[in-house]
C-alpha positions as CSV (number, residue, x, y, z in Angstrom):
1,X,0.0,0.0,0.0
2,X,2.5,2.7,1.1
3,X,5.1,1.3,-1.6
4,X,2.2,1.8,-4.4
5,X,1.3,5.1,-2.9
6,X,5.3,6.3,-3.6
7,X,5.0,4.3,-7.2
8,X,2.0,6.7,-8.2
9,X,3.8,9.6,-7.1
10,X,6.6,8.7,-9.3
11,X,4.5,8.0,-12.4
12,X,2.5,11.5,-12.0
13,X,5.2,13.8,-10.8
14,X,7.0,14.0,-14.9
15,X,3.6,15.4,-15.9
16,X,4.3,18.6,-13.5
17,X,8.1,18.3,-13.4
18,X,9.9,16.6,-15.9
19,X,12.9,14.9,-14.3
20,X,11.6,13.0,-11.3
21,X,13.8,11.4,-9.0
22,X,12.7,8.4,-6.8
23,X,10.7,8.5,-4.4
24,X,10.8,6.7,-1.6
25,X,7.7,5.6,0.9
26,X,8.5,6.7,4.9
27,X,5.7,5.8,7.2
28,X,6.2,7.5,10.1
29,X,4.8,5.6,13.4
30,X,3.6,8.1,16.3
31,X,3.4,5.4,18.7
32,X,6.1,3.0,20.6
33,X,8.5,1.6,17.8
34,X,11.3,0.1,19.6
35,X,13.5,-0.5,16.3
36,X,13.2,3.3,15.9
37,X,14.0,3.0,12.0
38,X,13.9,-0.1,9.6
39,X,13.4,-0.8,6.2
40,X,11.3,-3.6,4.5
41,X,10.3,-4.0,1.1
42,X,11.7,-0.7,0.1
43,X,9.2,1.0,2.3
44,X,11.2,2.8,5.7
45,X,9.3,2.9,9.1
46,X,10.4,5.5,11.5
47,X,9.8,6.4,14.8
48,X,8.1,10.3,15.0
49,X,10.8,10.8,17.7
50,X,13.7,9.9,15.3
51,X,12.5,11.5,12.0
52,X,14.2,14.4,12.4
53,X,17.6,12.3,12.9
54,X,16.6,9.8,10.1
55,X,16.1,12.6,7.8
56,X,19.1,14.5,8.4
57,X,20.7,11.0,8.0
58,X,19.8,10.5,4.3
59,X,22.1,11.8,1.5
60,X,21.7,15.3,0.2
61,X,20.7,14.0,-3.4
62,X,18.7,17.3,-4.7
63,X,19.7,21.1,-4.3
64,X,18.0,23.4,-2.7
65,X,15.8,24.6,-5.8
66,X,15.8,21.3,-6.9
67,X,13.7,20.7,-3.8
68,X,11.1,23.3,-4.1
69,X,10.5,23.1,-7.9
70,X,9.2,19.2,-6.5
71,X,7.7,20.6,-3.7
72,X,5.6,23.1,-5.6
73,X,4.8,20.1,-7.9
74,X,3.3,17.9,-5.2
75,X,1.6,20.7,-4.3
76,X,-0.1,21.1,-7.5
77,X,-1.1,17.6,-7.8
């Protein structure tokens, strides 16, 4: 489900911004997860306490505008 949710994404996004990069499904569990991140089937779970951490973990793949110009196509989906 979340992993099909991220695949749509993907296949509408080039309609409102041409080059897509991947996207990648993060479910984000407000509630007691004692793994506090983990990864199956391509999909990431992560604790709402350790987002921030997980987040700033993750490689810097897009710049800056690269960012917003997805943004603002999410946005207009």
């Amino acid at each position: 489900m979340f992993r099909g949710g991220a695949i749509g994404l993907r296949k509408t996004l080039p309609a409102h911004e041409p080059s897509c990069p991947f996207v990648h499904a993060v479910v984000v569990v407000w509630g007691e997860y004692p793994d506090g991140a983990s990864e199956v089937e391509r999909v990431a779970y992560v604790a709402g306490t350790q987002l921030t951490n997980w987040l700033r973990s993750r490689p810097m793949a897009l710049s800056p505008a690269r960012r917003d110009a997805l943004a603002r196509a999410v946005q207009r989906l």
